[in-house]
C-alpha positions in Angstrom: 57.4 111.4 259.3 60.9 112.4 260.0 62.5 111.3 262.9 64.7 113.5 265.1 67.9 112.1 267.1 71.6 111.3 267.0 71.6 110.2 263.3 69.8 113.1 261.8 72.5 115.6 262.2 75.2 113.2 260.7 72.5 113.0 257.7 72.0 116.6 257.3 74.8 118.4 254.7 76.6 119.8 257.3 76.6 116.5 259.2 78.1 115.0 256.2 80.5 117.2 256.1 81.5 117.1 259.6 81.7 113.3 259.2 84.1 113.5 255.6 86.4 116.0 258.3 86.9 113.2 260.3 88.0 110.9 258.5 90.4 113.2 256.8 91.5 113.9 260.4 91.8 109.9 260.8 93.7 109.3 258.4 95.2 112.7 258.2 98.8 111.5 256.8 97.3 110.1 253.7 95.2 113.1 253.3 98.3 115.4 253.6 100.2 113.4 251.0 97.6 113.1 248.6 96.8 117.1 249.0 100.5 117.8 248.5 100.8 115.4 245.5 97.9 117.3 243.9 100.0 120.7 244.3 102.9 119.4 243.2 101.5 118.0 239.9 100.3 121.2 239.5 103.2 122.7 240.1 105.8 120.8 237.7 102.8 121.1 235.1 102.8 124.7 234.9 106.7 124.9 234.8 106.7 123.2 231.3 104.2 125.4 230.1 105.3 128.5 228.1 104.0 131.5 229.5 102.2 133.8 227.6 102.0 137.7 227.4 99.5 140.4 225.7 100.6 143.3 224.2 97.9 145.8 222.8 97.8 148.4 220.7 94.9 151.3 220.6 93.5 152.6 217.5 91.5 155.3 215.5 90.2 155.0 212.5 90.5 157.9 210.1 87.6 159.6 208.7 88.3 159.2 204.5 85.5 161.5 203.4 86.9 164.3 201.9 84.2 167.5 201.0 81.8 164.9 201.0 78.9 168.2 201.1 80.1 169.1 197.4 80.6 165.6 196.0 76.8 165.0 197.4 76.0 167.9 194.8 78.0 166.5 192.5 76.6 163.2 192.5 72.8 164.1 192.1 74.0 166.5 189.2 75.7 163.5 187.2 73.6 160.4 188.3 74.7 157.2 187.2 78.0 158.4 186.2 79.5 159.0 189.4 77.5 156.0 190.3 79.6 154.2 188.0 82.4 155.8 188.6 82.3 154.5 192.7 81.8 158.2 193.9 77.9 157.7 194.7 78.4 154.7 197.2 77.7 155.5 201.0 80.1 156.1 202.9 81.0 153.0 206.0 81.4 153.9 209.4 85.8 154.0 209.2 85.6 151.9 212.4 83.6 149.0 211.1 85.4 148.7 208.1 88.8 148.9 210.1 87.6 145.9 212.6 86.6 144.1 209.2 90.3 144.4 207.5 92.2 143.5 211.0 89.9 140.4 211.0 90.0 139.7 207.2 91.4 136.3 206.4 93.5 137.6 203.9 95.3 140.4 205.9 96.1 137.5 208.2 97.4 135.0 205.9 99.8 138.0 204.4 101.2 138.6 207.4 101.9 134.9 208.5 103.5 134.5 205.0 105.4 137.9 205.3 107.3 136.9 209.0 107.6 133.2 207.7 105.7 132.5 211.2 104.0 128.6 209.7 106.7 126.9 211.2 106.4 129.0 214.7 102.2 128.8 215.0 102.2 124.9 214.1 104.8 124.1 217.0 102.8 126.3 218.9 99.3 124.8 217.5 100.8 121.4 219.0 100.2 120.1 215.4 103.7 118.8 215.4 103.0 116.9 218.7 100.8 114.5 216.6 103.6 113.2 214.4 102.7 115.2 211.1 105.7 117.1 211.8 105.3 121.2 211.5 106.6 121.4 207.5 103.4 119.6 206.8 100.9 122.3 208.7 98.5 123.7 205.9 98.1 127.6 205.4 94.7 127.4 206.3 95.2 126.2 209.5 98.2 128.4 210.9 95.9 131.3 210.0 92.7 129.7 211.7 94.9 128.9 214.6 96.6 133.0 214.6 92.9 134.0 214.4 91.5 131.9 216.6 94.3 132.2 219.9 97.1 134.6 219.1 94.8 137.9 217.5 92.2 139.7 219.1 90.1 142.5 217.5 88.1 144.4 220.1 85.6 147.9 219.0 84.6 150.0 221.4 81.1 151.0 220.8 81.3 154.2 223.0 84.3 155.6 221.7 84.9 154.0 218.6 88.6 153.0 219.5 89.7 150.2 217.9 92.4 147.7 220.1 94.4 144.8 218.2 96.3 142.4 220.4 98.3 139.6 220.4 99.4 137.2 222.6 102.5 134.9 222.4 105.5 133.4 224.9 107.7 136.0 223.9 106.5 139.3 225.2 109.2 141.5 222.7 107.5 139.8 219.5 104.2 140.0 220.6 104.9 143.6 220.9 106.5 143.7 217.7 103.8 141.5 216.1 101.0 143.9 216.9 102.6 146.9 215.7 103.3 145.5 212.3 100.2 143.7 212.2 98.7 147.5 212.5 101.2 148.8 209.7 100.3 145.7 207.4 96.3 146.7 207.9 96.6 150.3 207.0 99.2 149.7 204.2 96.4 147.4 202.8 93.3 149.8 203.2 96.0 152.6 201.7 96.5 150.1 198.1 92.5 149.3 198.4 91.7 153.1 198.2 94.9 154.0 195.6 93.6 151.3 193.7 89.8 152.2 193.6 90.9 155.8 193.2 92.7 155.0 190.1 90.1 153.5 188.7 87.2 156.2 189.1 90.2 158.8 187.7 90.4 156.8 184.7 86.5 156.0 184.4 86.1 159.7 184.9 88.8 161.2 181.8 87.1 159.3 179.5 83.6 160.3 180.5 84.9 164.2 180.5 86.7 163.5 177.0 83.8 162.0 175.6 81.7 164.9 176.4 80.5 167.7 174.8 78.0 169.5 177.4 79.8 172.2 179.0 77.7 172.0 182.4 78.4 168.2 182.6 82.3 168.8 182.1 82.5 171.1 184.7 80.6 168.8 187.5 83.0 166.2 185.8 86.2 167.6 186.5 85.1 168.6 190.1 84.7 165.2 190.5 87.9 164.6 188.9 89.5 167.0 191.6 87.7 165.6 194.4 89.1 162.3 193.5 92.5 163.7 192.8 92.6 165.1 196.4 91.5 161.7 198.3 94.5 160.5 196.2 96.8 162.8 197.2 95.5 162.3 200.6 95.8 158.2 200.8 100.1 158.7 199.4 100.6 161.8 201.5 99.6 160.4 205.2 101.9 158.0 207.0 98.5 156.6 208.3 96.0 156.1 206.3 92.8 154.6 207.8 94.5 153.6 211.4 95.8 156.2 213.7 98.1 154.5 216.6 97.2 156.1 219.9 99.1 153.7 222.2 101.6 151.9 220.2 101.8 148.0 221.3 104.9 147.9 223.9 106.7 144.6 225.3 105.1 143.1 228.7 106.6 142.9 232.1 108.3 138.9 232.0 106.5 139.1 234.8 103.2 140.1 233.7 102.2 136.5 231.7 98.7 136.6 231.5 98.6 132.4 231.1 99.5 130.0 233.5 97.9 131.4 236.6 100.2 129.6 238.9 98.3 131.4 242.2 95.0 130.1 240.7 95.9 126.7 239.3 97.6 126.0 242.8 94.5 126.7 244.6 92.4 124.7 242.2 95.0 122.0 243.0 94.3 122.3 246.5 90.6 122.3 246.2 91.1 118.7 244.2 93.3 117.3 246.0 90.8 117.9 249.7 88.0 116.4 247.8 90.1 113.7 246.3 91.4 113.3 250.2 88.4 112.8 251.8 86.8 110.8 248.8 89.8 108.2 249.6 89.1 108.8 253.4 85.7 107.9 253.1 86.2 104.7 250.9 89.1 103.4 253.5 86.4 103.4 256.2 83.7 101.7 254.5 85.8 99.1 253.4 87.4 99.1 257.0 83.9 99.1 258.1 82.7 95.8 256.0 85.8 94.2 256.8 84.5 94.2 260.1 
């Protein structure tokens, strides 16, 4: 049966409370100093920590089907020739296959070894911190680390826009950064296609030279022009597969989107009140059993 009277309210939550209040207010100097050496901690902390700024770039992937209605035709005419020849595959969604490049392994790795950035990703990594000094940083993990915290690959499912970011301490070369980055990506998917569309031309001479059938010649060299023209496309375009619609641009200094200082100062606050009246509280038990 619970008992009602002067001790029940000091037993409640609130009660509790109340009574941790008062002994802040008791020993209120203490409290104040260990409240102001919480935010001050937090403070000098966050001044030896490199800010760090986002810069974002927006993109669109390029459609690469080119009179995909007659090369449909063509296809079911010739069978397992243009099969062979890598014109009967499906078609990706251009999207999908532009997220997959801008997260590929390799196109990271290129790029870290293009800028020479293994020295600037392991002192940022904090590898050399741990005494292995930042010559001795492998490959594999600078680009697990650029992966991991510096590049972020984001596809909107609505619109299909595809935004590439990066964040680093230097707002200009995270700006810079991106936009290469981007350039890199669509110079590779440009060499991918040149690549696989000289090898279907060649596959498809020697399939019309080796011919005699007039009908199959003719869907042969349509195929021959088709491929010809998604040639001509990939060298002709100074984008390829990614269309910049908002080009990465340099960050207010301002604008650092890591340390917080507003939030990590109220955080400090928060610990160092509960830190305050944990202290309180233990002072006046032990005054108490002193007693």
């Amino acid at each position: 049966m619970l008992q009602s009277g002067p001790n029940s309210a000091a037993e409640s939550p609130a009660g509790g409370i109340l009574e941790i209040g008062v002994l802040v207010l008791r020993y209120r100097i203490m409290s104040l100093l260990i409240v102001l050496t919480c935010a001050a901690i937090a403070l000098i902390a966050t001044a030896f920590v490199h800010p760090r700024y986002r810069s974002e770039a927006v993109l669109k992937a390029i459609d690469q089907n080119i009179g995909e209605s007659g090369l449909a035709a063509m296809v079911g005419r010739l069978g397992s020739v243009a099969q062979l020849a890598g014109l009967g595959a499906e078609a990706g969604n251009s999207a999908d296959d532009a997220v997959a490049t801008l997260e590929s392994w390799s196109l990271a790795q290129a790029f870290i070894e293009q800028q020479g950035l293994l020295g600037e990703l392991s002192k940022d990594s904090g590898y050399s911190w741990l005494g292995g000094g930042h010559k001795n940083l492998s490959m594999q993990r600078a680009v697990r680390h650029f992966r991991n915290r510096i590049l972020s690959v984001h596809k909107d499912r609505t619109s299909n826009l595809v935004t590439v970011s990066i964040v680093w301490t230097d707002p200009v070369q995270a700006a810079a950064w991106v936009n290469q980055y981007v350039s890199m990506a669509d110079g590779l998917m440009r060499r991918r296609a040149l690549v696989e569309s000289e090898r279907s031309l060649a596959f498809l001479r020697k399939e019309f030279e080796g011919t005699a059938e007039v009908a199959l010649r003719d869907a042969v060299a349509s195929l021959v022009e088709t491929e010809m023209k998604r040639r001509m496309f990939a060298q002709a375009r100074s984008e390829f597969s990614l269309q910049v619609l908002d080009a990465g641009h340099a960050p207010d200094p301002r604008d650092n989107i890591y340390p917080r200082r507003a939030w990590i100062l109220l955080a400090a606050l928060i610990c160092g009140c509960v830190l305050a009246g944990t202290v309180a509280v233990f002072r006046a038990r032990t005054a108490s059993t002193a007693h």
